[in-house]
N, CA and C of each residue as an Amber inpcrd file, in Angstrom:
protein
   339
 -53.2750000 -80.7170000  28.9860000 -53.3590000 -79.8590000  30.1420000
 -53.2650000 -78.3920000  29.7030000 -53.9440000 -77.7220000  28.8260000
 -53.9360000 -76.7040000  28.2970000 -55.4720000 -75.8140000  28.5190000
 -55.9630000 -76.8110000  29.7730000 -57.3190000 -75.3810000  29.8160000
 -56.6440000 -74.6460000  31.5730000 -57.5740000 -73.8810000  31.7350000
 -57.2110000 -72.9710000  33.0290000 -56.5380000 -71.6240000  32.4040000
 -56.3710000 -70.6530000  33.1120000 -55.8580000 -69.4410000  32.7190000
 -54.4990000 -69.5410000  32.6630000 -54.0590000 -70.1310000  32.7220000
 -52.5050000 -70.3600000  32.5700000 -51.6100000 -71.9410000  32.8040000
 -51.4570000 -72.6250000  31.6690000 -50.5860000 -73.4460000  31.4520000
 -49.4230000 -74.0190000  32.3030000 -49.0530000 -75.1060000  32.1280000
 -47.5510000 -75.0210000  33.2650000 -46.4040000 -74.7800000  31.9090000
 -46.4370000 -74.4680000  30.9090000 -45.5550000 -73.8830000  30.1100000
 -45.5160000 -72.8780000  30.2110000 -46.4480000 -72.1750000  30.2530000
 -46.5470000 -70.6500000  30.3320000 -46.1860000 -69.9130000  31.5060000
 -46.3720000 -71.2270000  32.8080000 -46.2100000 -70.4980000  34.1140000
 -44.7100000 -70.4010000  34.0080000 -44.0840000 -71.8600000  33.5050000
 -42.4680000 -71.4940000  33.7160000 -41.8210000 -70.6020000  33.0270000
 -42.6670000 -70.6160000  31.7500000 -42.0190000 -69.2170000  31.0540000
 -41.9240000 -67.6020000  31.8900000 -43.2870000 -67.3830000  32.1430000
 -43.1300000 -66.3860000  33.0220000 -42.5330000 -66.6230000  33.9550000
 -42.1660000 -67.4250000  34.9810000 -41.2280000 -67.4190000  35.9190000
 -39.8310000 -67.6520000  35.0370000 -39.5040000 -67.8200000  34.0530000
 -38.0620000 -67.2770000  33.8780000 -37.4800000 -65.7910000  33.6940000
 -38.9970000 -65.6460000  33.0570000 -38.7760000 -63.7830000  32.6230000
 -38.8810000 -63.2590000  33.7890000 -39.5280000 -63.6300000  35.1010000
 -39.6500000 -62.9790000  36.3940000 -38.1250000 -62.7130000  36.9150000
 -37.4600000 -64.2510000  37.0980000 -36.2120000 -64.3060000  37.5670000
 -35.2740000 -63.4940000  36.4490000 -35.1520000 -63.3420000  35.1990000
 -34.3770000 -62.7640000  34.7630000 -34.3310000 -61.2720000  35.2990000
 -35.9170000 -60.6560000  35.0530000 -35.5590000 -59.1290000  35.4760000
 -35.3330000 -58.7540000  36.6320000 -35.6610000 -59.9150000  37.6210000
 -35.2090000 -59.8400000  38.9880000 -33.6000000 -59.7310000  39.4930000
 -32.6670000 -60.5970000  37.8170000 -31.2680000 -60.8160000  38.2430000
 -30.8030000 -59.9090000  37.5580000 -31.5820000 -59.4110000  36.5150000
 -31.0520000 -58.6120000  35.7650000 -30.8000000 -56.6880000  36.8980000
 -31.7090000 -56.3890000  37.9200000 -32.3800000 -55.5110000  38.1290000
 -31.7190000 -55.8040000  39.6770000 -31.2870000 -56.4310000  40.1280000
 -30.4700000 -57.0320000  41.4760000 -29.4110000 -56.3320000  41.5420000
 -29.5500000 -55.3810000  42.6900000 -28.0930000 -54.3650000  43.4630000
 -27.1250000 -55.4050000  43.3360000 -26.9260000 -56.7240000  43.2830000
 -25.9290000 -57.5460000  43.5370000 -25.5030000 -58.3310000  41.7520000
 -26.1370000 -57.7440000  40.8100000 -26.5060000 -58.2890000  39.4140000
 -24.8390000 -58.4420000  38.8530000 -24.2730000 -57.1600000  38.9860000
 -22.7380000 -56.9910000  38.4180000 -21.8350000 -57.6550000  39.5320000
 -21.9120000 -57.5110000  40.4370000 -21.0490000 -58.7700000  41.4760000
 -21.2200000 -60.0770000  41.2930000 -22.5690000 -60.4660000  40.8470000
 -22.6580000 -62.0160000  40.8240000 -22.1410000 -61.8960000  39.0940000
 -22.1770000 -61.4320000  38.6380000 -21.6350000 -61.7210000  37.2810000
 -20.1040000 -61.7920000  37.2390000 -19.3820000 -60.7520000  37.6220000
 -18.0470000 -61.0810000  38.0410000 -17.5870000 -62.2690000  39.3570000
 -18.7450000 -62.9590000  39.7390000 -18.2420000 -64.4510000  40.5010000
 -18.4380000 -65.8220000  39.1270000 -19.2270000 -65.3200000  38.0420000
 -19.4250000 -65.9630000  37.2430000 -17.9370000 -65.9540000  36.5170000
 -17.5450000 -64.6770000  36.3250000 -16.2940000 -64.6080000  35.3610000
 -15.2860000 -65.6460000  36.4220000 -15.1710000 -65.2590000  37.9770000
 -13.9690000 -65.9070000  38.5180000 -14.3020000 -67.8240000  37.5390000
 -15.8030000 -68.4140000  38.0990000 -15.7970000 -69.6430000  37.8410000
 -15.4420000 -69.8320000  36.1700000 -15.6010000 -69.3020000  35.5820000
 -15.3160000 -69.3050000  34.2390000 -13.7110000 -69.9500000  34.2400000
 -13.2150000 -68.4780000  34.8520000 -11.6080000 -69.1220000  34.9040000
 -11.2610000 -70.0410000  35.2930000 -11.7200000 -71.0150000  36.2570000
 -11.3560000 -71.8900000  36.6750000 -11.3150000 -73.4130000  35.8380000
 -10.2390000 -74.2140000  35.7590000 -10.4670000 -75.0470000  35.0340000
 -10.4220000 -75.2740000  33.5990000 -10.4400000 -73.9510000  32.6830000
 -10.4190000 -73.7280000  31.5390000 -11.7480000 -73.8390000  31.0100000
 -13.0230000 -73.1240000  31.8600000 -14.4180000 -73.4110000  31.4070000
 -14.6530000 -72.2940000  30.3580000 -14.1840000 -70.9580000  30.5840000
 -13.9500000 -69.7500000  29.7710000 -13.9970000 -70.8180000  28.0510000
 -13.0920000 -71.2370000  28.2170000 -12.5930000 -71.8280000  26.5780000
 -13.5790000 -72.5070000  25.9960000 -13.2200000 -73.5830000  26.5580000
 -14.8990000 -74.7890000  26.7700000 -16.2180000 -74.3480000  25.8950000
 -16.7770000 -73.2970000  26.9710000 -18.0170000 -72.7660000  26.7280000
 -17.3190000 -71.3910000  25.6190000 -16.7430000 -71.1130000  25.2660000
 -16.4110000 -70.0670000  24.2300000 -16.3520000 -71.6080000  22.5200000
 -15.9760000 -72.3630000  22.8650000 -16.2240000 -73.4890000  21.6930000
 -17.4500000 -73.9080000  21.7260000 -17.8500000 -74.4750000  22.3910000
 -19.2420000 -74.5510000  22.5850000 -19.8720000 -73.4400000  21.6220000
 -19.6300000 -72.1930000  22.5610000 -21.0150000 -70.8480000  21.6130000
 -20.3650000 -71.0340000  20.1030000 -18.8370000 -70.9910000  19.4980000
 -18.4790000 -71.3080000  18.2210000 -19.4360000 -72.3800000  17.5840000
 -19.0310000 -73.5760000  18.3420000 -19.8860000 -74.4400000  17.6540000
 -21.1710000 -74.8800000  17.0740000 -21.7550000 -73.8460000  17.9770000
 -23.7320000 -74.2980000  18.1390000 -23.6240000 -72.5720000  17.5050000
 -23.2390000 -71.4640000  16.9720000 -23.1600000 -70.1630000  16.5230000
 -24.5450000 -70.3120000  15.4690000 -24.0450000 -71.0030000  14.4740000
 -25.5470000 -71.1580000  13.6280000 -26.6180000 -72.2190000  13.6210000
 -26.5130000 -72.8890000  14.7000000 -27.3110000 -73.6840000  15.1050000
 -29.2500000 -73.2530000  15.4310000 -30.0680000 -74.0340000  15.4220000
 -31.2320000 -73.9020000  16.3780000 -31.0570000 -73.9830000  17.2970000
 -29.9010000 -75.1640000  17.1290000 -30.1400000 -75.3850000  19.1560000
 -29.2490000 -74.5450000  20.3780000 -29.5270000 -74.1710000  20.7510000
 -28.4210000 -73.2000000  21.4540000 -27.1200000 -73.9750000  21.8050000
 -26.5250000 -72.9840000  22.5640000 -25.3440000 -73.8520000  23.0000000
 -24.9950000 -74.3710000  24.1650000 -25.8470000 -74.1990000  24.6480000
 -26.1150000 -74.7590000  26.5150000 -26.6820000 -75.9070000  26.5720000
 -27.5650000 -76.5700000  25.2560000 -28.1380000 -77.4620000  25.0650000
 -27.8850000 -78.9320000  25.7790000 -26.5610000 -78.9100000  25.0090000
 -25.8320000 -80.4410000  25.0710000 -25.9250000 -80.7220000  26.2840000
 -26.5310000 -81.1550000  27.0710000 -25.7430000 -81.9470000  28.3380000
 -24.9450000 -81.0470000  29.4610000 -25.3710000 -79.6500000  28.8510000
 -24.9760000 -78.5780000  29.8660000 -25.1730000 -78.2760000  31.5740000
 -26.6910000 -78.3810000  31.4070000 -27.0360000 -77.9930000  32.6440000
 -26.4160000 -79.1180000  33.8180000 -26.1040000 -80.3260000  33.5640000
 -25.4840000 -81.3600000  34.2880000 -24.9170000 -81.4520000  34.3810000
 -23.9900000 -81.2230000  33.1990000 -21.9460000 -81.5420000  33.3630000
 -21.8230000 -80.1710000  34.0430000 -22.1250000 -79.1650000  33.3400000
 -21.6080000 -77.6530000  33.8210000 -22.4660000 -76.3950000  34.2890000
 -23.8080000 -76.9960000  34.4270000 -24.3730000 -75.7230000  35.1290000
 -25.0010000 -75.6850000  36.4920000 -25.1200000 -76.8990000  37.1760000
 -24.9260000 -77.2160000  38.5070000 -23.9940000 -76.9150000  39.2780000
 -22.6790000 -76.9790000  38.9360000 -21.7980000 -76.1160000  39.5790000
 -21.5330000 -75.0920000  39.5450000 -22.1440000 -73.9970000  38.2570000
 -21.9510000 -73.2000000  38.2510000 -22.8010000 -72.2630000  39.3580000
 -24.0490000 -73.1360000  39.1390000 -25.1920000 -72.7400000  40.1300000
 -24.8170000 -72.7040000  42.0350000 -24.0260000 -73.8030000  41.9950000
 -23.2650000 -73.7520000  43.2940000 -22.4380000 -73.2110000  43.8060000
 -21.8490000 -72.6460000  42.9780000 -20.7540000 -71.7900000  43.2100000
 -21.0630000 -70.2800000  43.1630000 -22.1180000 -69.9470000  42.9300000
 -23.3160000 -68.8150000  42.5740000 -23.5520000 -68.3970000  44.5460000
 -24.2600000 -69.8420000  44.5980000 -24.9190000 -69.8540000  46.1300000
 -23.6730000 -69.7580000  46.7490000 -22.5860000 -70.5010000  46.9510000
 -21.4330000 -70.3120000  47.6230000 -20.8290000 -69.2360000  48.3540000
 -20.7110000 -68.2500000  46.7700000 -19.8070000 -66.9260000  46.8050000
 -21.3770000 -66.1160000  47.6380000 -22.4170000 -66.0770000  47.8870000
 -23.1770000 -65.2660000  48.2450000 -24.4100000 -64.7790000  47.4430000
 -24.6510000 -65.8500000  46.3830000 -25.4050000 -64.9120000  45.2560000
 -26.3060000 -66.4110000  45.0340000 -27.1370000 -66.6370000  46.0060000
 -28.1150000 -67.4270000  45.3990000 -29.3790000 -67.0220000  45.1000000
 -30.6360000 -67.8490000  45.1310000 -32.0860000 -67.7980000  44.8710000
 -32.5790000 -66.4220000  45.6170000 -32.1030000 -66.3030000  47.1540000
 -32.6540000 -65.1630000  47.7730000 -31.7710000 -63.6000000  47.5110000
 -30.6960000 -64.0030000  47.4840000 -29.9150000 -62.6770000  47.6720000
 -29.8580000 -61.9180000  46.1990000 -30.2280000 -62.7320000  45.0850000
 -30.6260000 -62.0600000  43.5270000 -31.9470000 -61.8560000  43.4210000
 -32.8050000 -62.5300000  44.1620000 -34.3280000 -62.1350000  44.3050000
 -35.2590000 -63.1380000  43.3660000 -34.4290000 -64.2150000  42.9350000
 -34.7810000 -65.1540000  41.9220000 -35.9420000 -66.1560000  42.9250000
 -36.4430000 -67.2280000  41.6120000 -36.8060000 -67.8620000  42.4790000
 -36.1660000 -69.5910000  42.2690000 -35.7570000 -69.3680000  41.1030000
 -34.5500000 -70.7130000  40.4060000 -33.1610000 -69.9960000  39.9530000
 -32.2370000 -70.2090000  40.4090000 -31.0770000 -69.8000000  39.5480000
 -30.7740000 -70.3750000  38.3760000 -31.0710000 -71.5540000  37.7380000
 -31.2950000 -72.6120000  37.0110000 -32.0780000 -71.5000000  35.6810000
 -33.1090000 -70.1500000  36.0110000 -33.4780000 -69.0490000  35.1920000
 -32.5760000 -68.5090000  34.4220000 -31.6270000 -68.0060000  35.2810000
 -30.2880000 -66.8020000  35.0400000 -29.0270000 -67.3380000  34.8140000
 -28.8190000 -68.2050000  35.0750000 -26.8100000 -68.4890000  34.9420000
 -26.6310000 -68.5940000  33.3510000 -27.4870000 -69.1500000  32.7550000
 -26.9680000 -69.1060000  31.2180000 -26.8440000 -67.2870000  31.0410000
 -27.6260000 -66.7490000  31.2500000 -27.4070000 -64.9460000  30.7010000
 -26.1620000 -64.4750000  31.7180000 -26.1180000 -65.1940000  32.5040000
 -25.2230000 -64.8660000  33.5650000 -24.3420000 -64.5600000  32.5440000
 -23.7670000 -65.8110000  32.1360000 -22.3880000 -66.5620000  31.6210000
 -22.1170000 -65.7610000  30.1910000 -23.4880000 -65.3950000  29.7430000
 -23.6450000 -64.5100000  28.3400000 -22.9940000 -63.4590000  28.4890000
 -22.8650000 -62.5120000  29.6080000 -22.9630000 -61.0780000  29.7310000
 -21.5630000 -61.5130000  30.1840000 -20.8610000 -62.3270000  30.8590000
 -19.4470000 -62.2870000  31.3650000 -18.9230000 -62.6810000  29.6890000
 -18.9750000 -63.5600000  29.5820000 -18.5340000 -63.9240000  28.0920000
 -18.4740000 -62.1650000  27.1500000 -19.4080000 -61.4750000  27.1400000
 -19.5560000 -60.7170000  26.3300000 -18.5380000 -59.6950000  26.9810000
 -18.6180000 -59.3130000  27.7840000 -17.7720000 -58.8390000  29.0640000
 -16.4020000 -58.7570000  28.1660000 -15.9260000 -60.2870000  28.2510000
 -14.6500000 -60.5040000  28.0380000 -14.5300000 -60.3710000  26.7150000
 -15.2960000 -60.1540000  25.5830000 -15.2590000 -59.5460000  24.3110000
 -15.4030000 -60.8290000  23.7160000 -15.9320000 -62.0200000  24.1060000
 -15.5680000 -62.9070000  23.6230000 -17.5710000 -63.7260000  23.2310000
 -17.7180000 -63.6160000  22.4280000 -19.3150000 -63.8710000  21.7020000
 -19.6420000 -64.6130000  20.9040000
């Protein structure tokens, strides 16, 4: 499935880079990032995902890889929409785009990389 002017790899790619500069570039970008830091705290996910980035550090595979988006990025995603910061109010069109950079920039935030 690689004829037509654009691919469905390519489309999702560009729709991640869409949603990123959309969340990145969102009056609401630094508020939803500090609802990211609250969920972080909760539970001891801060730690978690700070072993995690240790672990996968020199890896190929990133560190969100494992089994992430299911055990831990569905809720994170929910709790996104919850506090006020979903698909419409960041201007996204998947949040499922942004919560990993989300979680990057709070992480980094907290000095912790």
């Amino acid at each position: 499935m690689t004829s037509g002017p654009m691919t469905l790899r390519r489309h999702v790619r560009a729709q991640r880079a869409a949603d990123l500069e959309a969340a990145r570039t969102s009056p609401l970008a630094a508020q939803a990032v500090q609802a990211v830091g609250v969920w972080l705290d909760e539970e001891g996910r801060r730690e978690e995902i700070r072993k995690l980035m240790d672990q996968y550090q020199f890896s190929q595979t990133p560190w969100w890889a494992p089994v992430f988006h299911l055990a831990i990025g569905t809720g994170l995603r929910n709790h996104l929409r919850d506090s006020g910061f979903g698909e419409d109010e960041l201007g996204v069109v998947n949040l499922d785009n942004v919560y990993i950079e989300m979680i990057e920039r709070e992480m980094s935030k907290a000095g912790i990389e």
